[in-house]
DSSP file (Angstrom, degrees, kcal/mol; ACC not computed):
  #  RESIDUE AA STRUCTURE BP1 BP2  ACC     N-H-->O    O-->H-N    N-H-->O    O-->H-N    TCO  KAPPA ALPHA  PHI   PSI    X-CA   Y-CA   Z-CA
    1    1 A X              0   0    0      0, 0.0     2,-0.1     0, 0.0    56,-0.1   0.000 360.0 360.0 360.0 150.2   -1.6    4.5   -4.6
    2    2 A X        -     0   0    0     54,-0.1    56,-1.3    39,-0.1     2,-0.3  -0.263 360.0 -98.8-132.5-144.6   -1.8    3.9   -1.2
    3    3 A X  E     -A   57   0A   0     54,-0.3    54,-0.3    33,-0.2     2,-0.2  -0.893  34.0-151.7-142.4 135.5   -4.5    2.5    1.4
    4    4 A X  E     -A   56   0A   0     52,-1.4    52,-0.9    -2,-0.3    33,-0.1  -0.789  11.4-152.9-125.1  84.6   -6.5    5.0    3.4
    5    5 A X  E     +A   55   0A   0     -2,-0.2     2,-0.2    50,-0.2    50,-0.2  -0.279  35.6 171.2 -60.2 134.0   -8.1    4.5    7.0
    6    6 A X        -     0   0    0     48,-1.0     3,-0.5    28,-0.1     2,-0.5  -0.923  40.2 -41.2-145.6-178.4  -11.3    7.0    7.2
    7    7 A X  S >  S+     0   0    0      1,-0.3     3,-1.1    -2,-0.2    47,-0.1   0.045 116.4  62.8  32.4 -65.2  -14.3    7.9    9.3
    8    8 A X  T 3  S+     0   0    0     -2,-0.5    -1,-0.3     1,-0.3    46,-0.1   0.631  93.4  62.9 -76.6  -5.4  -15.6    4.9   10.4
    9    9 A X  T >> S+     0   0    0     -3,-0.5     4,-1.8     3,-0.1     3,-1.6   0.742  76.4 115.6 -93.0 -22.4  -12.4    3.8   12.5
   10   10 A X  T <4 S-     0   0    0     -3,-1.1    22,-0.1     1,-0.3    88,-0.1  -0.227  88.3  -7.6 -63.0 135.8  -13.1    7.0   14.6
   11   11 A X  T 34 S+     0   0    0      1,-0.2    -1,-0.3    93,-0.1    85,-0.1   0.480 131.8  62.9  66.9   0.2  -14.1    5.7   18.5
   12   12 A X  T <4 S-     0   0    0     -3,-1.6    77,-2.4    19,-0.2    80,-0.3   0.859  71.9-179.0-120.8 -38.2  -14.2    2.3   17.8
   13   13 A X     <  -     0   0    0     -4,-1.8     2,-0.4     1,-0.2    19,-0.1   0.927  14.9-173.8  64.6  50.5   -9.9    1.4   16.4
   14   14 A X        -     0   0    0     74,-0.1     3,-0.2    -5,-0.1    -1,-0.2  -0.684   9.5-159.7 -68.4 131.0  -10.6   -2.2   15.6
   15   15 A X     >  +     0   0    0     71,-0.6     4,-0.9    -2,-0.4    -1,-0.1  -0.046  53.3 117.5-119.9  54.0   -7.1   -3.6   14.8
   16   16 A X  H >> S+     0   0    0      1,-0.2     4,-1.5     2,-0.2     3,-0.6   0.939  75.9  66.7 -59.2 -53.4   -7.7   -6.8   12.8
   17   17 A X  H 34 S+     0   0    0      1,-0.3    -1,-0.2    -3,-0.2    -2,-0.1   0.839  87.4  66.8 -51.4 -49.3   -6.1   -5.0   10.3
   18   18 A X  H >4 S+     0   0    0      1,-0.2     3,-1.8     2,-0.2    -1,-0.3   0.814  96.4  49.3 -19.2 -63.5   -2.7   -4.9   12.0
   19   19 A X  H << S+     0   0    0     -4,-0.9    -1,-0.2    -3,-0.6    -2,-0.2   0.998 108.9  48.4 -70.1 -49.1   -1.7   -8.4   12.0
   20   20 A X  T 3< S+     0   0    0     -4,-1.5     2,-0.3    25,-0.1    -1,-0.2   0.441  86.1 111.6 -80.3  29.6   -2.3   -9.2    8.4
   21   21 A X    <   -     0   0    0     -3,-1.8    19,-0.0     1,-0.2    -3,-0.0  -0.735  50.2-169.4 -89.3 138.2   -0.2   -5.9    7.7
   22   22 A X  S    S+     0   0    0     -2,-0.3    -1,-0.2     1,-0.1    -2,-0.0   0.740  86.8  37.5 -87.0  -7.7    3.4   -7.2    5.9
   23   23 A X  S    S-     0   0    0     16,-0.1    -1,-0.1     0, 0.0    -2,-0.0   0.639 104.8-119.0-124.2 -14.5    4.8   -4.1    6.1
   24   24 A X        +     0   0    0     -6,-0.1    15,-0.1    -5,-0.1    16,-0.1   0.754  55.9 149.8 100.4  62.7    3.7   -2.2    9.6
   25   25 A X        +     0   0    0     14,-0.1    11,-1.6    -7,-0.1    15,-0.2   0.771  35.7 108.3 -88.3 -27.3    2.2    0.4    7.7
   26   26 A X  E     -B   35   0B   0      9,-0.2    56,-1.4    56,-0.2     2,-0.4  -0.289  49.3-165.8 -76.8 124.5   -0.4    0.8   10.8
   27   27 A X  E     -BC  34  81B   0      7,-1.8     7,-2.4    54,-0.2     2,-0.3  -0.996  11.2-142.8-135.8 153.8   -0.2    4.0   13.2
   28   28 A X  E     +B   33   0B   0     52,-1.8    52,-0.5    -2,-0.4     5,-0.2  -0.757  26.2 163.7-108.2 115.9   -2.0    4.1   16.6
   29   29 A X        -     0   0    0      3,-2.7    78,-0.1    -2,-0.3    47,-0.0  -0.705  55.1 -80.6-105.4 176.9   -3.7    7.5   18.0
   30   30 A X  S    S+     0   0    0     76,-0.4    77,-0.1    -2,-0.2    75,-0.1   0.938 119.8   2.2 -30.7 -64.3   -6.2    7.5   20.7
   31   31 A X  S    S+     0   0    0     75,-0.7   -19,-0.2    73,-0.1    -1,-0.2   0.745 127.0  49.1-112.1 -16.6   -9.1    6.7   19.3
   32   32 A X        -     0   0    0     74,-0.3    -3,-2.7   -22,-0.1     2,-0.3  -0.482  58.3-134.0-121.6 179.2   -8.0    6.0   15.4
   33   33 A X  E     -B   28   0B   0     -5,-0.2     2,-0.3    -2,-0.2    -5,-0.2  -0.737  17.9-165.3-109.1 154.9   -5.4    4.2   13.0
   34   34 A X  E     -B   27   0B   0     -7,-2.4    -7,-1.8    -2,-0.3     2,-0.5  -0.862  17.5-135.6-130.3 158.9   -3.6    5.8   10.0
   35   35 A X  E     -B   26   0B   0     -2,-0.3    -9,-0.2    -9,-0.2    41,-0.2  -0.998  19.6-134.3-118.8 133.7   -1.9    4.1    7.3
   36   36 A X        -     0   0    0    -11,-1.6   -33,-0.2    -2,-0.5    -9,-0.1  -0.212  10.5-147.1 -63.6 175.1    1.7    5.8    6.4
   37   37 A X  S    S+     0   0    0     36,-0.1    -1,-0.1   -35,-0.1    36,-0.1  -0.063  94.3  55.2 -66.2 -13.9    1.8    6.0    2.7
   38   38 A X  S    S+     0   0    0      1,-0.1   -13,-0.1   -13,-0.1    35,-0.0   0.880 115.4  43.7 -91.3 -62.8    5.9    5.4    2.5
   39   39 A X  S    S+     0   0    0    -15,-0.1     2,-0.5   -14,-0.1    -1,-0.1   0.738  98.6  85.8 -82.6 -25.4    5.3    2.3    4.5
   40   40 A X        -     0   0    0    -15,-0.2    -5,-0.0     1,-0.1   -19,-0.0  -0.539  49.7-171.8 -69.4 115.6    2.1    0.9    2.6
   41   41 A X        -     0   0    0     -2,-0.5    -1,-0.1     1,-0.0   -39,-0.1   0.177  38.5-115.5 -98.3  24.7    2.6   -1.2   -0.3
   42   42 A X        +     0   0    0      1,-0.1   -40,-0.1   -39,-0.1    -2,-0.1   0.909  69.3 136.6  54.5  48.6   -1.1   -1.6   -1.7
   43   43 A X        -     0   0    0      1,-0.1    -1,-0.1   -40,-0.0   -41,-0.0   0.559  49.7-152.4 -96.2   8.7   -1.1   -4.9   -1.2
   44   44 A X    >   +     0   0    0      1,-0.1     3,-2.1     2,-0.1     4,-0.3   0.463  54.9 129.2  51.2  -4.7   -4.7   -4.8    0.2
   45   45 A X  T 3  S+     0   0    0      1,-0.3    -1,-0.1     2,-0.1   -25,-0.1   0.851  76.4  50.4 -44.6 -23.1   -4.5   -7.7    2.5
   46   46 A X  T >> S+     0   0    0      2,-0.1     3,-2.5     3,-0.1     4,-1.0   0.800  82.7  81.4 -81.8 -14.0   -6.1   -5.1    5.6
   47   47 A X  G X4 S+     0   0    0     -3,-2.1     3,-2.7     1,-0.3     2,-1.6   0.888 103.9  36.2 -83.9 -69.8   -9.3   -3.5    3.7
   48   48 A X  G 34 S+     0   0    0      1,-0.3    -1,-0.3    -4,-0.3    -2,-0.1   0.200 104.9  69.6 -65.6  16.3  -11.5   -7.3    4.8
   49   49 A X  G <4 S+     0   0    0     -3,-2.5     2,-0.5    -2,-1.6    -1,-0.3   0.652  83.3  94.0-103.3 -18.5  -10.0   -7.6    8.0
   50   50 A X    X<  -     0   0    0     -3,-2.7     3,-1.1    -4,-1.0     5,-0.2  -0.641  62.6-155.7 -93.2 133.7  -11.8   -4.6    9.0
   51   51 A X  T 3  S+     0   0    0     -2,-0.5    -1,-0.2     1,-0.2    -3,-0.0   0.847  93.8  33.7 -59.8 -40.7  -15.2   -4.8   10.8
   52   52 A X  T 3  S-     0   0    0     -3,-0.0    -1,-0.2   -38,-0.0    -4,-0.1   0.629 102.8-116.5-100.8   1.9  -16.3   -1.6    9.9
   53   53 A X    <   +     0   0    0     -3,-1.1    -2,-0.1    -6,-0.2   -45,-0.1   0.936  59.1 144.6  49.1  65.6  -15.0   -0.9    6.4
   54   54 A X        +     0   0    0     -7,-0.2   -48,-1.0     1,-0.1     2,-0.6   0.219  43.2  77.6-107.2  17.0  -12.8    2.0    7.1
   55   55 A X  E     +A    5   0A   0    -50,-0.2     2,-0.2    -5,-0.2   -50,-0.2  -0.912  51.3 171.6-142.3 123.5   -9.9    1.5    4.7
   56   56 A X  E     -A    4   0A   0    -52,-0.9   -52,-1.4    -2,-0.6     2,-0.2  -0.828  38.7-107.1-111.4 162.2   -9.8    2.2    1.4
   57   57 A X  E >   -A    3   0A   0    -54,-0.3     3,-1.2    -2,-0.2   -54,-0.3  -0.578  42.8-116.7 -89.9 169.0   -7.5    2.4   -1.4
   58   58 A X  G >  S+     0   0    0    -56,-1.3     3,-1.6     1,-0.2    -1,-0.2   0.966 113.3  56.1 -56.6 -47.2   -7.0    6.1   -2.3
   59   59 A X  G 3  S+     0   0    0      1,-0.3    -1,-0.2   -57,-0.2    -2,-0.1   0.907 115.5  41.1 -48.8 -42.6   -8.5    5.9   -5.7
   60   60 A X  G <  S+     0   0    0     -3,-1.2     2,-0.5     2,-0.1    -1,-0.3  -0.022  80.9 119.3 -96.2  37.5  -11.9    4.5   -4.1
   61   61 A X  S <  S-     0   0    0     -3,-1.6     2,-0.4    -5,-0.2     5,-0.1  -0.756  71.2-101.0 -91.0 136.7  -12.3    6.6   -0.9
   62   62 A X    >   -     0   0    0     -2,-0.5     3,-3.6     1,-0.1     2,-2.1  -0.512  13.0-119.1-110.6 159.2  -15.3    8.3   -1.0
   63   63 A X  T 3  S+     0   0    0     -2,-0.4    -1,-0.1     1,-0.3     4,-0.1   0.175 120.3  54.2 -17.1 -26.8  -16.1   11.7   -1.9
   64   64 A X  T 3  S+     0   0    0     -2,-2.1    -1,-0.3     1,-0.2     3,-0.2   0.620 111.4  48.1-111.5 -30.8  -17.4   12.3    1.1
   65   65 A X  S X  S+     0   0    0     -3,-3.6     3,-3.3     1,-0.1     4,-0.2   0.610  70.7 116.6 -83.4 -28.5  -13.8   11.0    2.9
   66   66 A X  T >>  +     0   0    0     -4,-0.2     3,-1.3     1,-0.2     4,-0.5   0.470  69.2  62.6 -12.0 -53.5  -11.0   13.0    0.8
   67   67 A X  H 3> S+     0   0    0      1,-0.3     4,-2.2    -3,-0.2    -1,-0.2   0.688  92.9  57.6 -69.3 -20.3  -10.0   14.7    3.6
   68   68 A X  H <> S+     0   0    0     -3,-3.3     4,-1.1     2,-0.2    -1,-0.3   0.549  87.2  76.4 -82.3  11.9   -8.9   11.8    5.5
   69   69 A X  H <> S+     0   0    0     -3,-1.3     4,-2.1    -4,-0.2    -1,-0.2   0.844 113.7  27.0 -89.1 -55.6   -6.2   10.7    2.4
   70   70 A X  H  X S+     0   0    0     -4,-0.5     4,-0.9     1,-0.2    -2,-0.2   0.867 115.3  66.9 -80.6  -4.7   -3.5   13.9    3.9
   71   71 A X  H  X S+     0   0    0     -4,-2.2     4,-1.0     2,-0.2    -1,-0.2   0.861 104.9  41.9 -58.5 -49.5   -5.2   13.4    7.3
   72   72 A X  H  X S+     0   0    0     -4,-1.1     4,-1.1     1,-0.2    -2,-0.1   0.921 113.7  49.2 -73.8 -29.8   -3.4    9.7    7.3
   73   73 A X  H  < S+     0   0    0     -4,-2.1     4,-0.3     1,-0.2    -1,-0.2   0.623 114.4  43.2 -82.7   0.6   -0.3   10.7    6.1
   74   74 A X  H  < S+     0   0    0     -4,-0.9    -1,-0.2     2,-0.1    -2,-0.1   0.591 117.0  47.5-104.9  -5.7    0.1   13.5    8.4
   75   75 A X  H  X S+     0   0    0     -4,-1.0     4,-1.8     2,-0.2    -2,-0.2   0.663 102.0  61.0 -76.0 -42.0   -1.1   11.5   11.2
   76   76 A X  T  < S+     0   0    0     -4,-1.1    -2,-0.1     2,-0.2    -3,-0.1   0.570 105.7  52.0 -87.6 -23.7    1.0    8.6   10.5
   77   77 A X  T  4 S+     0   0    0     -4,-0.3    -1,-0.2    -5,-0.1    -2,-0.2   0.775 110.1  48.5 -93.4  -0.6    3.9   10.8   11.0
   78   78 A X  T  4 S+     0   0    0     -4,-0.1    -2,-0.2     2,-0.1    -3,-0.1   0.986 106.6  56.8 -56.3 -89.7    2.7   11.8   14.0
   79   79 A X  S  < S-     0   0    0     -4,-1.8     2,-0.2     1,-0.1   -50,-0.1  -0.048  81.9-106.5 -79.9 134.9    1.8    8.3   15.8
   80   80 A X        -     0   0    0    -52,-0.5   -52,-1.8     1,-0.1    -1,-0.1  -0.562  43.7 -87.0 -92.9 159.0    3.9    5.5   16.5
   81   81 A X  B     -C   27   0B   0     -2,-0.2     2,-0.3   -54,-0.2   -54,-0.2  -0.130  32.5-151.7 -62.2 139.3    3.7    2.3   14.6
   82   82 A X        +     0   0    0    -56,-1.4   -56,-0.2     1,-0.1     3,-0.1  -0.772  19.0 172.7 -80.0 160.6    1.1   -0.5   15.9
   83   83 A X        +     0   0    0     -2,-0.3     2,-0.2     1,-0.3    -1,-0.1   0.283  59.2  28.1-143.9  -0.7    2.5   -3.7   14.9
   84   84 A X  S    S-     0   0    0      0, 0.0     2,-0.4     0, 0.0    -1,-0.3  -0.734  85.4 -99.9-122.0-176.7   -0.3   -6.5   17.0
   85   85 A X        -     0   0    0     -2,-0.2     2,-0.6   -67,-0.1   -69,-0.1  -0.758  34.0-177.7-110.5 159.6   -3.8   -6.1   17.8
   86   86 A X        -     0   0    0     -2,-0.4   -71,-0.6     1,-0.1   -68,-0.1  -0.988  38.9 -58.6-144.3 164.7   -5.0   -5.4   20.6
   87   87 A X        -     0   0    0     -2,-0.6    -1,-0.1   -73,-0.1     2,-0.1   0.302  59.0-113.3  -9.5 121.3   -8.8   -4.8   22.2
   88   88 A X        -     0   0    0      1,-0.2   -75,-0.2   -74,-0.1   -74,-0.1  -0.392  47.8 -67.3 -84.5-160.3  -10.9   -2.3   20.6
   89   89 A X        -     0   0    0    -77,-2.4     4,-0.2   -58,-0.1    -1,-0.2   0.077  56.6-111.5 -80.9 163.2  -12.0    0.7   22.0
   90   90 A X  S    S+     0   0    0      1,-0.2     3,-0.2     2,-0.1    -2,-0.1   0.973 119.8  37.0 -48.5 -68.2  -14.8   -0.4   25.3
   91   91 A X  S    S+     0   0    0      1,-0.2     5,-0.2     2,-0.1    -1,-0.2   0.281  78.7 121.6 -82.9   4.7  -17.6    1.1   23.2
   92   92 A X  S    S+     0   0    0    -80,-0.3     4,-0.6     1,-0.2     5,-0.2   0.686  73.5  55.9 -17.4-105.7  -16.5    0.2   19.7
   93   93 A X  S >> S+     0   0    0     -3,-0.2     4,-1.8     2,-0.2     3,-1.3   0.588 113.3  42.0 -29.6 -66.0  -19.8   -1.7   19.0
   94   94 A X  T 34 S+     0   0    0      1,-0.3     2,-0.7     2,-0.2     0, 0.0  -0.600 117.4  46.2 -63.6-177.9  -22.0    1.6   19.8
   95   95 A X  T >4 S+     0   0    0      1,-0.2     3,-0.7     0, 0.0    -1,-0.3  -0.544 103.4  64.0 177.9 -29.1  -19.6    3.9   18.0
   96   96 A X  T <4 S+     0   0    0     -3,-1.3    -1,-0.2    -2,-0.7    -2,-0.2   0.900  97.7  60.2 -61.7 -48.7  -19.4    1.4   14.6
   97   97 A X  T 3< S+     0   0    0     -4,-1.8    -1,-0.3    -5,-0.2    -3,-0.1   0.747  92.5  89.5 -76.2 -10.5  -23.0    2.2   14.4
   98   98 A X    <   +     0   0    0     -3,-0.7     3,-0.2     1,-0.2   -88,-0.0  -0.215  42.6 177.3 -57.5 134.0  -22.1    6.4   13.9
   99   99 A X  S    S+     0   0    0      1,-0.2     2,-1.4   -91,-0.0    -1,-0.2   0.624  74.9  61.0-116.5 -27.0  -21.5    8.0   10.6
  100  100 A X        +     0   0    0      1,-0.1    -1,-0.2     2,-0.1   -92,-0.0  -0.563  69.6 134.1-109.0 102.8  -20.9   11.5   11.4
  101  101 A X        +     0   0    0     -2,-1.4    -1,-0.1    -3,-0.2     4,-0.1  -0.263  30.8 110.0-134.3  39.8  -17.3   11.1   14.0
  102  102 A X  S >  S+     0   0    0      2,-0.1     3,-1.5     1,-0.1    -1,-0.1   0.851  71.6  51.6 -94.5 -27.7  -15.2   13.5   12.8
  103  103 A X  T 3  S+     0   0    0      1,-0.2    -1,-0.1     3,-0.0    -2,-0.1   0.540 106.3  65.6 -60.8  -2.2  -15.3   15.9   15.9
  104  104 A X  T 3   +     0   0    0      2,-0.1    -1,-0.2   -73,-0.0   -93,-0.1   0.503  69.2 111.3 -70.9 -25.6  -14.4   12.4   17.9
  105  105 A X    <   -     0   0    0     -3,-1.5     2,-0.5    -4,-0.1    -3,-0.1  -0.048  52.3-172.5 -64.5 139.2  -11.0   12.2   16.1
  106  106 A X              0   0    0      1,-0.1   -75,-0.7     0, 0.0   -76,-0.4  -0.897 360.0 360.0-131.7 113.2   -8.4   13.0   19.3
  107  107 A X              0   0    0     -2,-0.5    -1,-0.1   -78,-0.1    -2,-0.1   0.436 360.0 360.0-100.4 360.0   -4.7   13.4   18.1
């Protein structure tokens, strides 16, 4: 099992999660995060650091998310590691409030 960034992370990239990562499991696109799968070790320590409650572990993403479980790992080979946080996006706050952001995703 691994850990899964979906949806909600789209336009907004809060990276709280980043620092309390031990293993640097975090990769940075434009507008999103991914979590590797090699790199992640379930330890959960990101899923309450995030404002908007976009990462789950795989076994609880829901239905509604699937897609986003080979969407991180293919992403996360993609995208180079984050390893601090930095600023979210300007317009995070409006974009948090969103549900349907998948045509936002920019790889």
């Amino acid at each position: 099992m691994t850990f899964v960034v979906t949806e909600a992370c789209i336009r907004c990239k809060y990276t709280d999660c980043v620092d309390v990562c031990p293993t640097d499991a975090f990769r940075e696109g434009p507008n999103f995060l991914a979590i590797d799968p090699d790199d992640c070790i379930d330890c959960a320590v990101c899923v309450p650091e995030c404002p908007v409650a976009a990462i789950y572990a795989e076994e609880d993403v829901p239905k509604d998310q699937l897609d986003f479980i080979p969407l991180n790992a293919e992403l996360a080979s993609q995208w180079k590691p984050i390893t601090r946080s930095k600023p979210a996006l300007p317009d995070a706050e409006e974009w948090a409030q969103v549900d349907d952001k998948r045509g936002e995703l920019k790889r």
